[in-house]
C-alpha positions as CSV (number, residue, x, y, z in Angstrom):
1,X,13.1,-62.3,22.0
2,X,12.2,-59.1,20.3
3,X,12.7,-56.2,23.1
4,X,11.8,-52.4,21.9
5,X,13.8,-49.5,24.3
6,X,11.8,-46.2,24.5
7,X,13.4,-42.9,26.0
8,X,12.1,-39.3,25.7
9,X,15.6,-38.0,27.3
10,X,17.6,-35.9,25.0
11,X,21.1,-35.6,26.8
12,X,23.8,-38.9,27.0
13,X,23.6,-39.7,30.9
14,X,25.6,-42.9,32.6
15,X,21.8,-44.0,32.8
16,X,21.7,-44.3,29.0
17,X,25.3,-45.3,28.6
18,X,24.4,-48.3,30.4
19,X,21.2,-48.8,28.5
20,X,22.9,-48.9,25.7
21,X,25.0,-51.4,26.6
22,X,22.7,-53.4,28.0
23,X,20.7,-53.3,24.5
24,X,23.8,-54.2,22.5
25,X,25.0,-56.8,24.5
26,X,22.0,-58.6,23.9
27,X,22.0,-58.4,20.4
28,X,24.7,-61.1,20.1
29,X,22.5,-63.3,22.7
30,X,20.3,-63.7,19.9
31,X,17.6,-61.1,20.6
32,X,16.1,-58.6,18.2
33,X,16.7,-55.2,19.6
34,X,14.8,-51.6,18.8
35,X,15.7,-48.0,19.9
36,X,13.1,-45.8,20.1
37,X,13.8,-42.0,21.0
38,X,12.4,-38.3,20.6
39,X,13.9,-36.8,17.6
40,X,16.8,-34.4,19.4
41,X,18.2,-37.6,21.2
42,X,21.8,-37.7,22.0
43,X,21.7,-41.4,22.1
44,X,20.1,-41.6,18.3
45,X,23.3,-41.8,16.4
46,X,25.3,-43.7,18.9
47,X,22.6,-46.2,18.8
48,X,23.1,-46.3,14.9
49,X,26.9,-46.8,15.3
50,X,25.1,-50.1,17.3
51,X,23.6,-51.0,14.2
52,X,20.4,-50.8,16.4
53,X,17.4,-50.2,14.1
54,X,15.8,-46.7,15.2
55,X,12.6,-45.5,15.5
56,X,11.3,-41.6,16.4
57,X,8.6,-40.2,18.8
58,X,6.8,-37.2,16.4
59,X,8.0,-34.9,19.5
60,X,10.4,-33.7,22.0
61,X,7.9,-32.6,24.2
62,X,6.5,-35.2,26.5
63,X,4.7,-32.9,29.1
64,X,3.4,-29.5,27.7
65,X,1.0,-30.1,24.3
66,X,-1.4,-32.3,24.6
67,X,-1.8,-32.3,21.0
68,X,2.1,-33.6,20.7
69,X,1.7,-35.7,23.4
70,X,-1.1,-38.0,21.4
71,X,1.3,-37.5,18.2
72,X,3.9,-39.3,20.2
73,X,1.3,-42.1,21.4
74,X,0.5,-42.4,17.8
75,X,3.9,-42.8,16.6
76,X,4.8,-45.8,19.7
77,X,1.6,-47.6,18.6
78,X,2.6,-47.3,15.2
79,X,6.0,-48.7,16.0
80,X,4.8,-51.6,18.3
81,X,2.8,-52.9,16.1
82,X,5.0,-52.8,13.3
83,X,8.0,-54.4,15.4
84,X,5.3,-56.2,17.3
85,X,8.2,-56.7,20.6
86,X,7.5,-59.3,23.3
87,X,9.2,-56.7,25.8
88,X,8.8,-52.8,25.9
89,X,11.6,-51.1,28.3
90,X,10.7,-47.9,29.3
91,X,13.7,-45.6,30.2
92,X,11.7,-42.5,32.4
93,X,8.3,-41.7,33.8
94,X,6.9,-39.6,30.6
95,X,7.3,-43.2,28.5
96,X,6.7,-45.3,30.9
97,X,3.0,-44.1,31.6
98,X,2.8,-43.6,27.4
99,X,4.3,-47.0,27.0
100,X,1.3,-48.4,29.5
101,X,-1.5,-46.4,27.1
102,X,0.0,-47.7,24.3
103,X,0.1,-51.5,25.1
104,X,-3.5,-51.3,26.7
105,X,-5.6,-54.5,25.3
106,X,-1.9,-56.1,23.9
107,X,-1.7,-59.7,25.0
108,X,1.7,-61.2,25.3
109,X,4.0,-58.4,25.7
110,X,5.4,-57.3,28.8
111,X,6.4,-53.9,30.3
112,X,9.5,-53.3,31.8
113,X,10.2,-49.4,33.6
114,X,14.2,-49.3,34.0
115,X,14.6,-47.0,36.7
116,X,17.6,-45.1,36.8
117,X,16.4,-41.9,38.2
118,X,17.7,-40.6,41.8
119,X,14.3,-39.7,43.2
120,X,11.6,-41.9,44.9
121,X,8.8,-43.2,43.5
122,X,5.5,-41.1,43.7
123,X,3.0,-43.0,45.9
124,X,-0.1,-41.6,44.4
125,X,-2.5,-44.1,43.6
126,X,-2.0,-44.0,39.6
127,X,1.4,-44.2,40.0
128,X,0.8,-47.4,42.3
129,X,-1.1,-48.7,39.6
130,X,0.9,-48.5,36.9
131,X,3.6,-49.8,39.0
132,X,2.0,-52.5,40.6
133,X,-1.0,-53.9,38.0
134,X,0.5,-52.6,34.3
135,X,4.2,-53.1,34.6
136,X,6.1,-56.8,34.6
137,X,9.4,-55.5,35.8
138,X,11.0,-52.8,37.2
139,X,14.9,-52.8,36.9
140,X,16.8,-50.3,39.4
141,X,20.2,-49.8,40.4
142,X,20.1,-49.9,44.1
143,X,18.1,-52.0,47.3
144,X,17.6,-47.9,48.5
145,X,15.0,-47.7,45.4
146,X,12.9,-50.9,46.6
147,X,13.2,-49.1,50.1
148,X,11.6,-45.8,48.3
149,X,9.1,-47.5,46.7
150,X,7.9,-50.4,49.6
151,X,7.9,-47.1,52.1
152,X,5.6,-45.6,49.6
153,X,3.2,-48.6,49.2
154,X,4.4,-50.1,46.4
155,X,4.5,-54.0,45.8
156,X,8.1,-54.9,44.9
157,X,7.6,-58.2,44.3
158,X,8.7,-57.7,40.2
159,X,11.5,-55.3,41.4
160,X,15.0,-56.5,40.8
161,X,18.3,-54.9,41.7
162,X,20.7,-54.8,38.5
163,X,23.9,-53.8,39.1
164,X,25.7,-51.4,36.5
165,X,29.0,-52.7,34.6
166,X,32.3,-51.0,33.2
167,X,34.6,-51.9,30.2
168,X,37.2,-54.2,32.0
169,X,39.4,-53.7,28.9
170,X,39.4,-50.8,28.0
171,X,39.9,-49.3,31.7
172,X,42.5,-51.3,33.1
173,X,45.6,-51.0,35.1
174,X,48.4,-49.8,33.3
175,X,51.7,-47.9,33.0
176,X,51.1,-44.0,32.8
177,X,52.0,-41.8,29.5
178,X,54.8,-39.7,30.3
179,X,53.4,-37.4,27.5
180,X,50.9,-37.2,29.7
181,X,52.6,-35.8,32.5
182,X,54.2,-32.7,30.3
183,X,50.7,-32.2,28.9
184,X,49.3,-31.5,32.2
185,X,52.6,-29.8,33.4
186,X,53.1,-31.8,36.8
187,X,56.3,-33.9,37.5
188,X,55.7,-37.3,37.5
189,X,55.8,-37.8,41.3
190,X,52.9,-36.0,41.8
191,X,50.1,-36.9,43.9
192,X,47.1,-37.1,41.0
193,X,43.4,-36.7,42.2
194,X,41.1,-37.4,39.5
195,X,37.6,-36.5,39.3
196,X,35.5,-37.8,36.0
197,X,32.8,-35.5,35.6
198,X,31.1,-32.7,33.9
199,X,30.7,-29.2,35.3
200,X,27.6,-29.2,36.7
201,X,26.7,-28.2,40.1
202,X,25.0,-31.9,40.8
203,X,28.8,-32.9,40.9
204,X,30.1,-30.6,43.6
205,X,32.9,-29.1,42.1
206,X,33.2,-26.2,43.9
207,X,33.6,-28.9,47.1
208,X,36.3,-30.9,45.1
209,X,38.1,-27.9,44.8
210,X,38.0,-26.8,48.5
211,X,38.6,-30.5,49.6
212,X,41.5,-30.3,47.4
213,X,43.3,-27.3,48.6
214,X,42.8,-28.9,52.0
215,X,44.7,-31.7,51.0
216,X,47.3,-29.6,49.6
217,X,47.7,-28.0,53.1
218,X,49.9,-31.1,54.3
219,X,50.4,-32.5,51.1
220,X,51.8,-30.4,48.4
221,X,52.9,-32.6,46.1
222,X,49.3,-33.3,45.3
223,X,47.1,-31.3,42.0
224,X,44.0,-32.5,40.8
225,X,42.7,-33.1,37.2
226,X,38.8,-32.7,35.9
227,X,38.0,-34.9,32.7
228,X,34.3,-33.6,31.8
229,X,32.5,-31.4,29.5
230,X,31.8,-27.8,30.8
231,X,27.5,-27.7,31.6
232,X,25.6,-24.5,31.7
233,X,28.6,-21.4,32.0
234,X,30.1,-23.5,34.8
235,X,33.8,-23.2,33.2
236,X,34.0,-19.6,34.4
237,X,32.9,-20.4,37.8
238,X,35.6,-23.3,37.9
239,X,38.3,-21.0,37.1
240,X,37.0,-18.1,39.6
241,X,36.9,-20.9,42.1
242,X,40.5,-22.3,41.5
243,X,42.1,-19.0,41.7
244,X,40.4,-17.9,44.9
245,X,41.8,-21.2,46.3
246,X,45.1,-20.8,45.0
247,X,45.2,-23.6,42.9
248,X,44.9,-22.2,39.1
249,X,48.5,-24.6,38.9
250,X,47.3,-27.5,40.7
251,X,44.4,-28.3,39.5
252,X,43.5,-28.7,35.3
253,X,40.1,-28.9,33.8
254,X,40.7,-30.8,30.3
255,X,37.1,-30.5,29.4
256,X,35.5,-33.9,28.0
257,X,38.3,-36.4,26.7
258,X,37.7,-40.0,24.7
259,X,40.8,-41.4,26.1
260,X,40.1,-40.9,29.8
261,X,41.4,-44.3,30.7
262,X,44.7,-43.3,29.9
263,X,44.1,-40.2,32.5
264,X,43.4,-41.9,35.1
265,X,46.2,-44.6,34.9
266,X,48.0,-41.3,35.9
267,X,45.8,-40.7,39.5
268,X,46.4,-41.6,42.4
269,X,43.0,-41.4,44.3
270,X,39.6,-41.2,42.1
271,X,36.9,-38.9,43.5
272,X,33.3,-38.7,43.5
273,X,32.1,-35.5,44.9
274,X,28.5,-35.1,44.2
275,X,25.5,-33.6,45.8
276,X,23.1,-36.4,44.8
277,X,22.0,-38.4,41.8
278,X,24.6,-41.0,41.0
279,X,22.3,-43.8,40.6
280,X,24.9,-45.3,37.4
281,X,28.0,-43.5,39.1
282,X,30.2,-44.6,35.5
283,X,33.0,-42.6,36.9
284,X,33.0,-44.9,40.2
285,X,33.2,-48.0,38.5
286,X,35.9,-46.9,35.7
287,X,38.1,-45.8,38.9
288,X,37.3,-49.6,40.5
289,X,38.3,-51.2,36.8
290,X,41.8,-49.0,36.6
291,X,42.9,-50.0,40.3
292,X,42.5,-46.4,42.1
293,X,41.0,-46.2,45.3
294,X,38.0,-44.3,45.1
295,X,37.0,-41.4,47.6
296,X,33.2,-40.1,47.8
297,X,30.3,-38.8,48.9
298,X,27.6,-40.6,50.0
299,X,24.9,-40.2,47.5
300,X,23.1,-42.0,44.9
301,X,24.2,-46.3,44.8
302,X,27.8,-45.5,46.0
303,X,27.0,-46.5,50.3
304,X,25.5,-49.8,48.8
305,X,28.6,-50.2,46.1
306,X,31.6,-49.1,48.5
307,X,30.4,-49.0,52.5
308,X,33.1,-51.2,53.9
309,X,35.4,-51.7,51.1
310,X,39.4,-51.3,52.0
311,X,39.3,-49.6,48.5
312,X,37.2,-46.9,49.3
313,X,36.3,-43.9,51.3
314,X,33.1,-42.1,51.6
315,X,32.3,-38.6,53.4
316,X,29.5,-36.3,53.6
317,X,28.0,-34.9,50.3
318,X,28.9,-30.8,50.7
319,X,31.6,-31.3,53.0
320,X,35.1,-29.9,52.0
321,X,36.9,-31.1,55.3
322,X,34.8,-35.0,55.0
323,X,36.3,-35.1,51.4
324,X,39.4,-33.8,52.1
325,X,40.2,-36.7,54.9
326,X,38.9,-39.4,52.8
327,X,41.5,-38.7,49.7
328,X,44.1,-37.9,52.4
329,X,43.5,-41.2,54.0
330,X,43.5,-42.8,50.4
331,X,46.4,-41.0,49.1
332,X,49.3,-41.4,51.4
333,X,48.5,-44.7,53.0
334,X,51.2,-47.7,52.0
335,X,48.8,-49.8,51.8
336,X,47.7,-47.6,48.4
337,X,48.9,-50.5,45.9
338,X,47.0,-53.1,47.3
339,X,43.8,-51.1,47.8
340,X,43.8,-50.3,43.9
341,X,44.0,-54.5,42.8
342,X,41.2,-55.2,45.6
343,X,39.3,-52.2,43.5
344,X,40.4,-54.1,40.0
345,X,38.7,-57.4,41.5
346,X,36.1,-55.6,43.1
347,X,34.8,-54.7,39.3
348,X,35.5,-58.0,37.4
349,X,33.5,-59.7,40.3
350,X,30.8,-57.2,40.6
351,X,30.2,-55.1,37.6
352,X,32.0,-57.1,34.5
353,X,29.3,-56.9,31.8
354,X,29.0,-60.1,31.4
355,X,27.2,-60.5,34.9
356,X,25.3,-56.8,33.7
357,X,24.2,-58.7,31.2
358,X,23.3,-61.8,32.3
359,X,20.6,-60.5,35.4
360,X,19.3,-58.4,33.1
361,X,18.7,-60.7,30.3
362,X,17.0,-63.2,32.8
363,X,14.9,-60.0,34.5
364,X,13.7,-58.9,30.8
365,X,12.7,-62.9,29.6
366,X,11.1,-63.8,32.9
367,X,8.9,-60.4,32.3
368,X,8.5,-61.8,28.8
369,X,7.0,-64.7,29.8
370,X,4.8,-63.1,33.1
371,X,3.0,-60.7,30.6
């Protein structure tokens, strides 16, 4: 099957990582894969490192210009009928409804909206109709999307729920680098608390860092470490932040690393601290696949991934004091050991790529064939 990706976004979210994934783990399967993208893409050259051939919308701008807007429906008509794909995916609303223009009158190909966004569908009456009459398939993340959209009037019938996946080998449990320790500065007995994220104020920092100092209240051995790229000037605010709570030693931003798996064989507890979004949550699932409990808010997919799971604690999103109890409870229980393998077979039962890949292969050939 011949299967064309489209995506207008520029940055490199968990919602393309997975994508990505998804579209080269399915090259092997014997499918002919495409990546088509505006030209500023972040996911452009790690899609050629894929060997992924590449195609280009004529703009960034999907909303403003009319003018560019047409150039960019030019250039996807262009594309599909050179490639001539039995599937189109479409990654985000802009594409999705240019995508649906651009395969109006094309027998045999189907449409396919992955949905990885963290806000509910509109329910206008276009938006029902391209949902509902132009589109094969819709892949989300989470039952709380079908929810959205059947509260909204939307037939769900084509929805599926596709669970996200995580490199099982490449986060794995593991001995911890002593190197590491003296790089951060902390004896090795200390208490880690990791957080995988980048400095944006979607991912609650300023909560992580009050949630920590809580903890540190009874617990002092414990210190926290941030593995993330700064976003937006948020580094200062970080630093303000720490020393205000007096924790400029106990808690280290490293910025964003490539080796974070060998970080986090170092932690204790993984957190999850954000306000919303977290439809993907890659940070979640790479704590799961290293064996550390997980602590976090309850936002995005994570009720649906952890509600009830020995592993795992969730508290309020905005909550210093929830947080706070919920990597206590995590960090000095005995039962800390066992928690993290349940979380190890929690991920190779749940989110090993080879069951990613095999719901969304079947998902992607059924809407083949229903087009």
């Amino acid at each position: 099957m011949r299967i064309l990706f489209v995506t207008s976004a520029t940055p490199f979210t968990a919602e393309m990582d997975q994508t990505l994934r998804l579209a080269s783990g399915l090259v092997p399967r014997g499918h002919e894969i495409h990546w088509m993208t505006s030209p500023g893409a972040e996911s452009r050259p790690r899609a050629a490192k894929l060997g992924l051939p590449l195609h280009r919308f004529a703009s960034d701008d999907f909303k403003r210009q009319p003018l560019r807007m047409l150039g960019n429906l030019s250039a996807l008509r262009t594309v599909i009928a050179r490639c001539r794909p039995d599937v189109v995916v479409a990654l985000e609303s802009q594409v999705h409804s240019l995508c649906a223009l651009a395969l109006l009158g094309s027998k045999g190909r189907g449409l396919v909206r992955w949905r990885g966004t963290a806000l509910s569908p509109k329910g206008g009456p276009l938006s029902r109709r391209l949902y509902d009459r132009h589109t094969q398939a819709v892949l989300v993340p989470c039952s709380r999307q079908l929810e959205w959209a059947r509260s909204a009037g939307f037939r769900t019938s084509h929805w599926t729920v596709i669970d996200g996946c995580v490199d099982l080998d490449r986060f794995r449990p593991g001995p911890a680098d002593p190197t590491l320790w003296r790089e951060l500065g902390y004896p090795e007995d200390t208490q880690l608390v990791a957080l995988v994220a980048r400095l944006a104020p979607v991912k609650g920092i300023p909560v992580f860092l009050q949630a920590l100092a809580r903890v540190r209240e009874r617990h002092g051995g414990a210190a926290g470490v941030i593995l993330g790229e700064a976003w937006q000037g948020q580094e200062e605010e970080f630093h303000a932040r720490a020393r205000a709570l007096g924790l400029s030693r106990a808690v280290k931003w490293l910025g964003r690393r490539d080796d974070v798996e060998r970080w986090l064989r170092l932690a204790k507890v993984g957190v999850v601290s954000s306000l919303g979004s977290e439809m993907h949550s890659r940070a979640a699932l790479e704590y799961m696949a290293t064996g550390i409990p997980v602590a976090a808010t309850r936002v995005g997919v994570l009720p649906e991934w952890l509600e009830g799971k020995s592993f795992a604690r969730l508290a309020e999103p905005g909550d210093p004091e929830s947080l706070a109890s919920a990597i206590r409870d995590l960090l000095v229980s005995p039962e800390r050991p066992e928690w993290g393998r349940q979380a190890r077979l929690e991920a190779e039962l749940r989110f090993s790529p080879e069951r990613f890949l095999d719901h969304a292969e079947a998902a992607l050939i059924r809407a083949g064939e229903g087009s």
